[in-house]
C-alpha positions, 0 to 999 in steps of 0.5 A: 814497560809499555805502560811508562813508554806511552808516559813518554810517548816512546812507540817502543816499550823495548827501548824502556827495557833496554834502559832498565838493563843498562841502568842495572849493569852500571849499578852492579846488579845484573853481569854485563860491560856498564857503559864505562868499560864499553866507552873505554873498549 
């Protein structure tokens, strides 16, 4: 993650993280609200 963050010149590679876990929600692969149901709440 800190690796891809300084490619994208990101200070913090939590934020990478955090993009990984959305993606892996709304795809169905880790339990969580995907970004659809959380616009609708």
């Amino acid at each position: 993650m800190k690796a891809v963050a300084v490619k994208l010149g990101i200070d913090a590679a939590e934020t990478v993280r955090t993009w990984v876990r959305r993606t892996e929600i709304d795809a169905g692969r880790r339990p969580g609200t995907t970004t659809m149901d959380a616009e609708e709440i």
